[in-house]
Structure formats: C-alpha cells, structure tokens
SEDREN-968278 format. One record per residue (C-alpha): residue number from 1; residue in three letters; x, y, z. Coordinates in Angstrom, 1 decimal, decimal comma. Layout:
REM residues N
nr NUM	rest Ala	east X	north Y	up Z $
...
REM end
This chain:
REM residues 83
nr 1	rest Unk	east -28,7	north -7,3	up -30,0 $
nr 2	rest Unk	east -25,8	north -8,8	up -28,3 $
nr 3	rest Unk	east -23,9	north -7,6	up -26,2 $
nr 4	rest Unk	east -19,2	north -7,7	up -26,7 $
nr 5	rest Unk	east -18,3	north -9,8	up -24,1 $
nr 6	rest Unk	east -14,1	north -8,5	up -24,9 $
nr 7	rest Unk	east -14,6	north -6,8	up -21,5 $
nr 8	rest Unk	east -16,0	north -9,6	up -19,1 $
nr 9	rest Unk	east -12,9	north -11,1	up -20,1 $
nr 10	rest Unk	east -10,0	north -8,0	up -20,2 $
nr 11	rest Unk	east -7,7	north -8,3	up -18,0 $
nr 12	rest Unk	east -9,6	north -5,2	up -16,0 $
nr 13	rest Unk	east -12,2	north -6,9	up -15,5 $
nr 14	rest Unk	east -10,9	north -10,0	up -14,0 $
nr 15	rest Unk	east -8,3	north -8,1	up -11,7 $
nr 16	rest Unk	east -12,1	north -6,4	up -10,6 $
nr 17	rest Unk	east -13,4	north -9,6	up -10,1 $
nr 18	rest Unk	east -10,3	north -10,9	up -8,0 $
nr 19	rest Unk	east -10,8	north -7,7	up -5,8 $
nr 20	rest Unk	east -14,3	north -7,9	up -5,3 $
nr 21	rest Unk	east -13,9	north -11,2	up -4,1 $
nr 22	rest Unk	east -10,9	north -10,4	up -1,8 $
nr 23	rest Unk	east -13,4	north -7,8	up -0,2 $
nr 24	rest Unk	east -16,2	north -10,6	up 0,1 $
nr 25	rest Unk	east -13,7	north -13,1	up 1,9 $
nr 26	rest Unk	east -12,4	north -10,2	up 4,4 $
nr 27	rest Unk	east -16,1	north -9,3	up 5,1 $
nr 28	rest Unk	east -16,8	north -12,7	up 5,9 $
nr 29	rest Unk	east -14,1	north -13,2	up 7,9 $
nr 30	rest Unk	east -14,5	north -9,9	up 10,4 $
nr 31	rest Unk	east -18,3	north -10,9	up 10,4 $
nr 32	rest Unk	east -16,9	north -14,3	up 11,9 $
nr 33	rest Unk	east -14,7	north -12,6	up 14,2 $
nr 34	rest Unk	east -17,5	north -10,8	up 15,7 $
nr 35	rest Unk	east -20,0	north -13,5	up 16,0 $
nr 36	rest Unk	east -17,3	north -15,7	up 18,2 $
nr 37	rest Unk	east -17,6	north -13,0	up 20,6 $
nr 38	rest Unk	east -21,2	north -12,5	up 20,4 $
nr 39	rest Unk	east -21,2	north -16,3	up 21,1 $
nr 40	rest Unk	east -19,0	north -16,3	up 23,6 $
nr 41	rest Unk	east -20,6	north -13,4	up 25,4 $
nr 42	rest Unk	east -18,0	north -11,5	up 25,0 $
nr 43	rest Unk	east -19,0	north -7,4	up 24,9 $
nr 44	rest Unk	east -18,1	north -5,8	up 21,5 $
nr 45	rest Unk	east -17,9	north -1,8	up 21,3 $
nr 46	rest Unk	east -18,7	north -0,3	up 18,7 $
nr 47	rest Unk	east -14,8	north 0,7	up 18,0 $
nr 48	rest Unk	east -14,0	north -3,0	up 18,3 $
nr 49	rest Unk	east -16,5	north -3,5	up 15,7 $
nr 50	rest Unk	east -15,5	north -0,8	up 13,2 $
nr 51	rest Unk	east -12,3	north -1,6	up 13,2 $
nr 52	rest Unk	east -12,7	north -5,6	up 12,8 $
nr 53	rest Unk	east -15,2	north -4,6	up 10,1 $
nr 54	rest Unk	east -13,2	north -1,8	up 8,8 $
nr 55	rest Unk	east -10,2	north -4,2	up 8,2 $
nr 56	rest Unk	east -9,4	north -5,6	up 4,6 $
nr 57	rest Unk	east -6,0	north -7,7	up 5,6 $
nr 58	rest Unk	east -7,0	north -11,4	up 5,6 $
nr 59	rest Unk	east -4,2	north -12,1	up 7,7 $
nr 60	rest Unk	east -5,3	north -9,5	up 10,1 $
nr 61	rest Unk	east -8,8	north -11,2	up 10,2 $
nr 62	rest Unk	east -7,1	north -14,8	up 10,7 $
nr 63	rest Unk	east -5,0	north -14,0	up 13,7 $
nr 64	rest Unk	east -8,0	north -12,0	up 15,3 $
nr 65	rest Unk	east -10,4	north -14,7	up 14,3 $
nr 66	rest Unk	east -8,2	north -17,0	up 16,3 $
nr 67	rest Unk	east -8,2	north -14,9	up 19,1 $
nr 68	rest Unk	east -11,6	north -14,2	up 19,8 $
nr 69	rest Unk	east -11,7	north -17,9	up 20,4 $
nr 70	rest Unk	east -9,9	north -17,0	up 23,9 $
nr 71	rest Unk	east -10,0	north -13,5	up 24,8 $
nr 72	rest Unk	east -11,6	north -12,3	up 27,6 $
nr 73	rest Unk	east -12,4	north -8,6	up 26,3 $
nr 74	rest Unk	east -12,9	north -7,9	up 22,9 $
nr 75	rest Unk	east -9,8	north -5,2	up 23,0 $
nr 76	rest Unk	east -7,4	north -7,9	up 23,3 $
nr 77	rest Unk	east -8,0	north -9,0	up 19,9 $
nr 78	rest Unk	east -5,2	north -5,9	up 18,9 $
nr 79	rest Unk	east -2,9	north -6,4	up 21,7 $
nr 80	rest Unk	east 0,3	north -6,5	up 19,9 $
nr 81	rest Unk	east -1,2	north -4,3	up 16,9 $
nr 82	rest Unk	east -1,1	north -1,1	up 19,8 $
nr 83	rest Unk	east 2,2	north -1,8	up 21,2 $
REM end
C-alpha cells in the first residue's frame, strides 16, 4: 500500500522541517560554545551551561561562540546580556 506523500510536501510540513533544522544548528552551535571552553580550560557551571544550551537565538550563539575564544570565566560570555 502506498503511502500520500501530499503531506511531506504541505507547506506544514516543510515550515516543520525548516524548524527542526533551526533547532539542530542552535544545538550545534551552544555545544561548540561549550567545548571552546572545555578546551580552553575554562570552568563551566552548570548555569553557564543551561543557559548556553537552553538558548535557541543563532545570533546569540554566534557572539558567545566568539567569545569563549577570549574569556577568562565562562560568565563573561553574557556580560552585556545582564547589564
């Protein structure tokens, strides 16, 4: 029996697609952030790391992701976010 493929191509299902990519690509990108600390030694708390991982904004991700190139604590990655 085959099976309608109308769906896999509906306009819901590609907006679903689009989204669970989005979510794949800011995944990836607070995993990264985390790792440059880890390589750099830098100690990451487990609030740091909720809230990189808990962060969906790619451009979030890409300014932290260049931070934790230079920071010396892992809190500075959201300097001017608590200000």
């Amino acid at each position: 029996m085959a099976v309608p493929n109308a769906f896999f191509r509906s306009e819901r299902a590609m907006k679903l697609r689009a989204e669970a990519r989005a979510e794949a690509r800011a995944e990836a990108r607070a995993e990264s952030v985390l790792r440059i600390l880890e390589g750099r030694r830098v100690a990451v708390p487990d609030a740091v790391r909720e809230r990189v991982m808990g962060c969906g904004d790619l451009d979030t991700l890409q300014v932290w992701f260049s931070r934790a190139l230079t920071v010396e604590s892992a809190e500075e990655l959201f300097a001017d976010a608590d200000r």
